[in-house]
C-alpha positions in Angstrom: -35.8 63.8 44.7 -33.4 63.9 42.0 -29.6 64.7 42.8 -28.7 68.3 42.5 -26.5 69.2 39.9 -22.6 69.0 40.6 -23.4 66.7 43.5 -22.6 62.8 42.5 -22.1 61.2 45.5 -26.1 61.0 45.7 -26.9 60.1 42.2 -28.5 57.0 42.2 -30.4 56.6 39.0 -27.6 56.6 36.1 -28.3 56.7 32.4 -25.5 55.2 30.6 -25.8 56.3 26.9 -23.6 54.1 24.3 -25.3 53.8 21.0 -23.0 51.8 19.0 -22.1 48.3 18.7 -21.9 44.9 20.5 -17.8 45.7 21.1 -18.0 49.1 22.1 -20.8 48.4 24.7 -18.6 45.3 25.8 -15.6 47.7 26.1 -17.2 50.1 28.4 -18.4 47.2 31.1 -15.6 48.5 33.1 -16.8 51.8 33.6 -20.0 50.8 33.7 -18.6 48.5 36.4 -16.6 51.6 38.2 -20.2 53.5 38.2 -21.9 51.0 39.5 -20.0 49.8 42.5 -19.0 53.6 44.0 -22.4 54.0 45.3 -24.3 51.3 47.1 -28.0 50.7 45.5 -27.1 52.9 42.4 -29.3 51.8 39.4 -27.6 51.5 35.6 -29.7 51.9 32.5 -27.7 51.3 29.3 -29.4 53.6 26.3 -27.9 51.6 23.6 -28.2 50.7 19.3 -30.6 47.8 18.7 -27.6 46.0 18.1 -26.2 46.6 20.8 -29.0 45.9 23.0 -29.0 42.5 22.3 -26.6 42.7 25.2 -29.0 42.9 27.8 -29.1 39.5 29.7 -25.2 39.3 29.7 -24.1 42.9 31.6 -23.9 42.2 35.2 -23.6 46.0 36.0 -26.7 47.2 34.1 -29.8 46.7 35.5 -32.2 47.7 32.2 -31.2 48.7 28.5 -33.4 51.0 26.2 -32.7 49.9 22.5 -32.4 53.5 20.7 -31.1 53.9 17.5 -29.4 57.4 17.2 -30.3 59.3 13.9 -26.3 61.1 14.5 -25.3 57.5 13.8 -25.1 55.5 10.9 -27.7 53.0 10.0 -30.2 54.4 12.3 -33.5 54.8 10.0 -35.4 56.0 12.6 -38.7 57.9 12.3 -38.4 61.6 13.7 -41.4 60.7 16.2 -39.0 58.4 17.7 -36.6 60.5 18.5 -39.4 62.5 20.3 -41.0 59.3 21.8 -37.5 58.2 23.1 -37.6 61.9 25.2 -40.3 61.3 27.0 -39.2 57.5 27.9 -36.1 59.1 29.4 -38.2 61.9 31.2 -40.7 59.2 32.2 -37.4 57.6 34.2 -36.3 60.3 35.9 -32.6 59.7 35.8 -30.2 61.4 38.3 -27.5 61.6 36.1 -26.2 60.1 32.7 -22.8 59.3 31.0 -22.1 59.7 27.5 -19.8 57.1 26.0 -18.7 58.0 22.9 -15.4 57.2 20.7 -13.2 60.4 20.4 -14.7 61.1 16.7 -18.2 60.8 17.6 -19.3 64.1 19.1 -21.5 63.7 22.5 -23.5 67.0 22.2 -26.9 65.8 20.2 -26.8 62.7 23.2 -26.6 65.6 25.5 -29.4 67.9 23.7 -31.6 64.6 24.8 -30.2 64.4 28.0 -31.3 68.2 28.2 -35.0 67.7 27.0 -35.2 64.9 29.0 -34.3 66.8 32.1 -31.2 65.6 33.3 -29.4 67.7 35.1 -25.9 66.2 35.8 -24.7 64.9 32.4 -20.8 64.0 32.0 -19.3 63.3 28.8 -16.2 64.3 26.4 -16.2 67.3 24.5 -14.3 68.8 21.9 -15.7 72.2 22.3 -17.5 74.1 25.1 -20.6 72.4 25.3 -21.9 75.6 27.6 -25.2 74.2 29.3 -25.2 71.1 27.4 -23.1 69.6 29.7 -22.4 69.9 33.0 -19.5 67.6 34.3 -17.4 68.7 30.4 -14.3 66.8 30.0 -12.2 68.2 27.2 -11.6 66.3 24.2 -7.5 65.1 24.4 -7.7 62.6 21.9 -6.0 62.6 19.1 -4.1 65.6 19.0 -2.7 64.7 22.9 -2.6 61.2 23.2 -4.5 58.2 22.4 -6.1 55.3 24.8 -7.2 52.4 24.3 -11.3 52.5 24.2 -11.5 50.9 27.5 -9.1 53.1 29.4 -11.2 56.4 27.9 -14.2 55.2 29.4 -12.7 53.9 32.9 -11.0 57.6 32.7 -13.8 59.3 32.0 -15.9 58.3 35.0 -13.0 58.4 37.4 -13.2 62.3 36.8 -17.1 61.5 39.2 -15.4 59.5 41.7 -16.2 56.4 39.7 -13.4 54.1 40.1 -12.8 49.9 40.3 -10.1 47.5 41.1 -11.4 44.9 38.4 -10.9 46.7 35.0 -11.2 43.7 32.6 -14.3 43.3 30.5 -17.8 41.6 31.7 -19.8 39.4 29.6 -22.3 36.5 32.0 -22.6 33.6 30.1 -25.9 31.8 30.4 -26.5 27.5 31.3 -30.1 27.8 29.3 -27.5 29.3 26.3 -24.7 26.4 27.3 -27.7 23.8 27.0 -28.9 24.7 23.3 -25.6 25.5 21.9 -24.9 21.7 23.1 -27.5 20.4 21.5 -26.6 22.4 18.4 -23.5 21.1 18.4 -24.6 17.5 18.6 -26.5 17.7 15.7 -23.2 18.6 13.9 -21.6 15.6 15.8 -19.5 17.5 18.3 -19.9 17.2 21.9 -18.1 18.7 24.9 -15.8 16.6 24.9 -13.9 17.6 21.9 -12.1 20.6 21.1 -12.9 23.7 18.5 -11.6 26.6 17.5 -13.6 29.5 17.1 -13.3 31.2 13.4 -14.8 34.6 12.6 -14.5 36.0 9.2 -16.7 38.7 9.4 -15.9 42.6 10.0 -18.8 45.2 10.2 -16.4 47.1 8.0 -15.1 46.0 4.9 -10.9 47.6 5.7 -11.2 44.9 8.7 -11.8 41.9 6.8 -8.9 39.2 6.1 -9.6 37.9 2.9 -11.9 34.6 2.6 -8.9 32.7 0.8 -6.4 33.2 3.6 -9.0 32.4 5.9 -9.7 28.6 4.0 -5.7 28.1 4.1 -5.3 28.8 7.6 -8.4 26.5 8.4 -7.1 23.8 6.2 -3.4 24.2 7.9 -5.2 23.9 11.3 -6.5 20.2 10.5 -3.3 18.7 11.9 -4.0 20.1 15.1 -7.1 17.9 15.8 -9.0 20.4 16.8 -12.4 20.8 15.0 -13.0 24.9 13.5 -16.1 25.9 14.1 -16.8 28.9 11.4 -19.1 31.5 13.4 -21.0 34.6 11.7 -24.5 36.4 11.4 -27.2 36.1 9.2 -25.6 38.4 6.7 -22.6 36.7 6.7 -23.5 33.5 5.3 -22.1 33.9 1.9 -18.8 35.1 3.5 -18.7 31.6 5.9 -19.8 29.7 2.5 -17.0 31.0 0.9 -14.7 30.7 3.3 -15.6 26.7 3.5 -16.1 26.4 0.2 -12.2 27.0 -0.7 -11.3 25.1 2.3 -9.2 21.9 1.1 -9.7 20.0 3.5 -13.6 20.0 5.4 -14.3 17.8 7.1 -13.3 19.2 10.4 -14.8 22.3 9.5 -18.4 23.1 10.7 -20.0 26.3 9.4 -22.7 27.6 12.1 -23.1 31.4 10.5 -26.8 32.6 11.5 -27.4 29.6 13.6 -26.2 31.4 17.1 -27.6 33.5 19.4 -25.5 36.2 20.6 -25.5 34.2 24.0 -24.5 30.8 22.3 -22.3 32.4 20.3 -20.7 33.6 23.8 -21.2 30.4 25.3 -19.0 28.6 22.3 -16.2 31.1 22.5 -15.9 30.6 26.4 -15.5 26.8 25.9 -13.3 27.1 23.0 -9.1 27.4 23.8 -9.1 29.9 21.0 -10.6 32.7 18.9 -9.1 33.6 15.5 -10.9 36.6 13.7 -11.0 40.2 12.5 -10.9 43.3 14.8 -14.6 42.6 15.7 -17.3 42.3 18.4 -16.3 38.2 19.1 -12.3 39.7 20.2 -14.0 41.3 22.6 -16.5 38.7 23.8 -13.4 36.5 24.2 -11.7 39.1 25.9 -14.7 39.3 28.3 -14.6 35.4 28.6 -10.7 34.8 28.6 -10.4 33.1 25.6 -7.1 33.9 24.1 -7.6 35.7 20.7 -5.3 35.4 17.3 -6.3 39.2 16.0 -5.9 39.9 12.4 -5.9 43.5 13.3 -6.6 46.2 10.0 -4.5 49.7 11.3 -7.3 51.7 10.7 -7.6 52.6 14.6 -5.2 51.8 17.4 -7.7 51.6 20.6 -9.9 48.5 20.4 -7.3 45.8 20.6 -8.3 43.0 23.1 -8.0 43.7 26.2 -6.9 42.2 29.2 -6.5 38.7 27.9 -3.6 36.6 26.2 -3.7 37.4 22.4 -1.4 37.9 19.3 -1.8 41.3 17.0 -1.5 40.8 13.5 -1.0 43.3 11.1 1.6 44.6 8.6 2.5 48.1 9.3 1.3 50.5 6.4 2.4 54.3 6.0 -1.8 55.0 6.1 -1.7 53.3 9.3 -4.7 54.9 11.9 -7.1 55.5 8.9 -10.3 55.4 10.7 -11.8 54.2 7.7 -14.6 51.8 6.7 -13.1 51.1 3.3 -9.2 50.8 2.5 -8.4 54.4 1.1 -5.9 52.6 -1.1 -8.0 50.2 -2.2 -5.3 47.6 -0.7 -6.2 46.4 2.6 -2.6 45.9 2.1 -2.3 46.1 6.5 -4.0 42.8 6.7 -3.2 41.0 3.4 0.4 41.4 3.9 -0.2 38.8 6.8 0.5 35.5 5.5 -2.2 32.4 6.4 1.5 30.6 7.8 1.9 33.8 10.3 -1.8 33.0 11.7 -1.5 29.4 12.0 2.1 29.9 13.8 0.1 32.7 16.5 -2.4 30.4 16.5 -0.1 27.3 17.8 1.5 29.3 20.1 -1.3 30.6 22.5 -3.0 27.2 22.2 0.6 25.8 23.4 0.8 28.4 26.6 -3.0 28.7 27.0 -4.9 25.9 26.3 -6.1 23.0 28.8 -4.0 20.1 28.9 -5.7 18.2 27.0 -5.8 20.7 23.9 -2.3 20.8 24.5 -1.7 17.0 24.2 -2.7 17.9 20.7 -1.1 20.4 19.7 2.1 19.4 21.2 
């Protein structure tokens, strides 16, 4: 028997719907965390993007994930059956109860419609405007004209308002041994072993105002051959040509290795958790390092201020711009001027810093 409506304490059967990307999904772990642990036996089920799905082995709190790919989001290309077809497989479940994530622009109430159709009863969410039946557990929209939190804290917020609360707030990503194993082997073949050191390097950005620029990139890679440390340049399939780039106006190489496409989102996880550092773009790897505890040098475009890394030692770069909080995909002014004013010597300097108060002590010998 489902759980009446109003009455959480007995929901056991949670949908959890968060149809973005890999960082957002990581960022709500917490809450995911908070509504799993206040009831004993409660069941998560993540709805989330493709790309986001590719989570599924790695989230200790969720028990299954339904890859869904929203048509109210971009880049779904989804059949209209399948938005029907993707009703009935949330009927067929019979969930108690769901959650809808969303970031404060993204509006909740089509998630909800499905929710509705689907026949779930207790549905919690944020809401800019009175969602009426849509919703039954409406928390009103604050954000931005009342204040603005950081990603994480809006979702940890959010379920607290259902009793759904947790001591251990930082973010959850399990890291696999069959994942350490072929990402050792992978390395080998590039003639690195576990016994040396690396630093992770991510050029990449889903959106073009969050990419440093592939020249700065080279020079801080070149700059970071004195350290001894081998850079490991990391990327998807897509971003080949960006990584080829970026090595290819490196001046010095040959401690460079360029593994772009070659990783599994669990080897990729696995090689950032081993690694004493992450430098990269305001991107899905800050917050697998984040969930790992690798320290993170951020080169962080102002378009938003809530998805800096959380929880874990880091430096923010950025120069401040008057069109700071943009929330947009491409520079407005055409300048990305909040990430190019940061010099290549700025990122090196972060980067020697946290490696000096963070690393292990041997990385430290040599970077001493």
């Amino acid at each position: 028997m489902r759980a009446a409506v109003g009455d959480w304490s007995k929901v056991k059967r949670v949908l959890a719907v968060r149809l973005d990307n890999v960082g957002d999904v990581l960022m709500t772990t917490p809450a995911l965390r908070a509504l799993r642990s206040s009831r004993s036996g409660r069941h998560i089920t993540l709805l989330a993007s493709k790309t986001g799905a590719v989570l599924e082995p790695y989230l200790p709190d969720v028990d299954q994930v339904i890859a869904y790919d929203a048509p109210w989001l971009k880049n779904s290309g989804q059949e209209r059956d399948a938005d029907l077809r993707m009703v009935q497989t949330l009927r067929d479940h019979e969930f108690d109860a769901a959650v809808i994530f969303t970031v404060y622009s993204q509006s909740a109430l089509p998630a909800a419609m499905m929710c509705r159709l689907a026949g779930i009863s207790n549905v919690l969410a944020h809401v800019r405007e009175n969602p009426y039946e849509l919703v039954s557990h409406w928390v009103k929209e604050p954000e931005p004209e009342h204040l603005i939190r950081h990603e994480v804290r809006r979702q940890l917020d959010l379920v607290a308002t259902v009793g759904a609360t947790c001591s251990n707030e930082q973010l959850s990503l399990r890291t696999r041994n069959k994942d350490r194993h072929s990402l050792a082997c992978l390395l080998d073949e590039h003639g690195l072993n576990n016994r040396d050191g690396w630093i992770v390097v991510h050029c990449g950005a889903s959106a073009p105002s969050r990419r440093y620029r592939p020249d700065y990139f080279a020079s801080v890679i070149a700059s970071l051959a004195s350290t001894g440390l081998q850079v490991v340049l990391t990327g998807s399939q897509s971003e080949r040509a960006l990584t080829a780039s970026v090595f290819g106006q490196c001046e010095k190489r040959d401690h460079v290795i360029d593994l772009a496409g070659q990783l599994t989102i669990g080897e990729l996880a696995s090689l950032i958790e081993q690694a004493p550092l992450l430098i990269c773009n305001n991107s899905g790897p800050a917050h697998m390092a984040a969930a790992v505890q690798t320290p993170v040098v951020d080169l962080y475009a102002l378009t938003n201020p809530q998805h800096t890394p959380w929880q874990v030692p880091h430096q923010l770069l950025y120069n401040d711009v008057p069109c700071r909080n943009c929330y947009s995909s491409i520079c407005p002014e055409g300048t990305n001027a909040c990430l190019n004013g940061v010099g290549p010597d700025t990122v090196v300097a972060a980067a020697m810093a946290l490696l000096r108060t963070n690393a292990s002590e041997s990385w430290k010998s040599m970077v001493a």
